[in-house]
N, C-alpha and C positions, 0 to 999 in steps of 0.2 A: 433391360440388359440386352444388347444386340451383339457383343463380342465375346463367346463364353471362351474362349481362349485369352482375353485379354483380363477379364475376370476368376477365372480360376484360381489364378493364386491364392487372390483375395478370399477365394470364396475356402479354398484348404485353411486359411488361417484364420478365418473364421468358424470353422470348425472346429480349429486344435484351440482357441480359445476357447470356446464353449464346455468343451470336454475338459478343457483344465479346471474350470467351475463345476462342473458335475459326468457324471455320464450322459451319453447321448443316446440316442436311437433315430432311427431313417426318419419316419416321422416329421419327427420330432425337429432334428436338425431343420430338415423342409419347413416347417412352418417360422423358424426362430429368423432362416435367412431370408424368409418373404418379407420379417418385420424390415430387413434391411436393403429389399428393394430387390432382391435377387428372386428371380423366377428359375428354378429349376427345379427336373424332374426326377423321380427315383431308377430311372436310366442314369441320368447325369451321376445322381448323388453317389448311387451303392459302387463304382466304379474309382471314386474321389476317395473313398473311405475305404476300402480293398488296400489300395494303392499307398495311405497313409498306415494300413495298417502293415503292408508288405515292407515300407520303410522304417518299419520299427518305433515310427510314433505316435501309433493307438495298437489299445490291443483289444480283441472283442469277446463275448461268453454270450449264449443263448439264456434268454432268461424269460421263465413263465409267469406269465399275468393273465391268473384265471384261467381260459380256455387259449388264451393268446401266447405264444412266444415270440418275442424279437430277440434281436443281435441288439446286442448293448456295446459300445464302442467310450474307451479310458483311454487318458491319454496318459502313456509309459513315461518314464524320466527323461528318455532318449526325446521323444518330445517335446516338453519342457522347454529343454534346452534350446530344439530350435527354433520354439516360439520365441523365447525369452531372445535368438540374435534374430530373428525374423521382425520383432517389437522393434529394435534398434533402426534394423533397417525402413522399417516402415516411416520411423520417426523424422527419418534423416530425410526421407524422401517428400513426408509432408513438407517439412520446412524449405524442402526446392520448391516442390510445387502450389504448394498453397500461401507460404510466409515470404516468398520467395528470397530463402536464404542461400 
């Protein structure tokens, strides 16, 4: 990944999916996006997740594991949604560029 501006997007909607399957944590998310070729840092990440969570589609709670506590980050209904037209757009834009529809 040489563009994290041009990957961003991708990489919040990556996120808001994952978190619509379950809850997330810093972590956690980091290692899920290396599966998907994305190298980034907990500088990068905790900044992306702030920001989704300031726009109302994740919301987050402190939560103890053992001697540990993380931020647990859900993805709100207000989210949903915009996964759910962010999906559409994604789909549309495969089909330019990959199907070339």
């Amino acid at each position: 990944m040489t563009d994290k501006d041009l990957y961003g997007g991708l990489i919040r909607l990556h996120i808001l999916h994952h978190a619509a399957e379950e809850p997330i944590f810093g972590l956690g998310i980091i290692e899920e996006l290396r599966h998907h070729g994305y190298e980034i840092s907990a500088g990068t990440l905790y900044p992306m997740l702030h920001g989704l969570e300031k726009k109302g589609y994740l919301t987050s709670r402190h939560e103890r594991t053992g001697r540990r506590e993380r931020r647990v980050y859900e993805i709100t209904e207000q989210g949903r949604i915009a996964l759910q037209e962010a999906k559409a757009k994604v789909k549309e834009l495969f089909g330019e560029l990959i199907e070339g529809k």
